[in-house]
C-alpha positions as CSV (number, residue, x, y, z in Angstrom):
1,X,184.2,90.2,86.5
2,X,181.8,87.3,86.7
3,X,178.3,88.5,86.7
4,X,177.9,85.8,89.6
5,X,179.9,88.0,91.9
6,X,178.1,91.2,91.1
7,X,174.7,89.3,91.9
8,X,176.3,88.6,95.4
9,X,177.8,91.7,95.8
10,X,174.3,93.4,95.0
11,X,172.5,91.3,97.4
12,X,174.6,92.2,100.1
13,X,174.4,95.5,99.4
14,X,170.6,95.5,99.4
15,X,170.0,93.5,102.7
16,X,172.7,95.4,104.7
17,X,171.8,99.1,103.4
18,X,168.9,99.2,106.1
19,X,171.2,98.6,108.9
20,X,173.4,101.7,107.9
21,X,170.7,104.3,108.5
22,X,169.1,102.7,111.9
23,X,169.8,105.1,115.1
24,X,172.0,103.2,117.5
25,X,173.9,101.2,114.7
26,X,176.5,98.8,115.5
27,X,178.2,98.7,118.9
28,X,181.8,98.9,118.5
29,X,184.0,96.1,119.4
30,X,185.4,96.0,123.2
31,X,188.8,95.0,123.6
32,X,190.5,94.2,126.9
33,X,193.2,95.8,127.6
34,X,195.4,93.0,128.0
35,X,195.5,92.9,124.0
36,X,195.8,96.6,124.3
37,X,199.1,95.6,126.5
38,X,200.6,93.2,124.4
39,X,200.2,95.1,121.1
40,X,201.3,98.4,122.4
41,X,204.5,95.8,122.9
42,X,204.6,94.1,119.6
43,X,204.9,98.1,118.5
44,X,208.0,98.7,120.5
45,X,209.6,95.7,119.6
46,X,209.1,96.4,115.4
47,X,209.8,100.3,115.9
48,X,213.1,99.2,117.7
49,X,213.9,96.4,114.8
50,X,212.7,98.9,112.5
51,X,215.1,101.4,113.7
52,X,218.2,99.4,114.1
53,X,218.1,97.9,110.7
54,X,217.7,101.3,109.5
55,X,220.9,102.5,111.0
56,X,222.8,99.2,110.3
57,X,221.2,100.1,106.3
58,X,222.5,103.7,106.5
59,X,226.4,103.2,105.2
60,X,224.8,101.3,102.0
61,X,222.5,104.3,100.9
62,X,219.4,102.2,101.0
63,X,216.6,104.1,102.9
């Protein structure tokens, strides 16, 4: 490990440790829920792929 990259990581650590103890902290992240939509559809679509190729795998022992 280079001993510059320790020196950053310290750094970082020692300006952003305040923020972790402060009441109210970091608002989390709003997402709309047309993302929401469209990866509750990119999940479908990868569980279905995921299930057929399983099946179409079965006959060949490979899990």
């Amino acid at each position: 490990m280079h001993p510059t990259t320790i020196h950053g990581w310290k750094r970082a650590l020692l300006e952003g440790t305040s923020g972790v103890f402060e009441r109210g902290g970091k608002k989390a992240p709003e997402i709309d829920e047309e993302t929401v939509k469209q990866l509750h559809a990119k999940i479908g679509e990868l569980a279905v792929a995921n299930d057929f190729l399983a099946r179409k795998l079965k006959p060949w022992g490979v899990t």
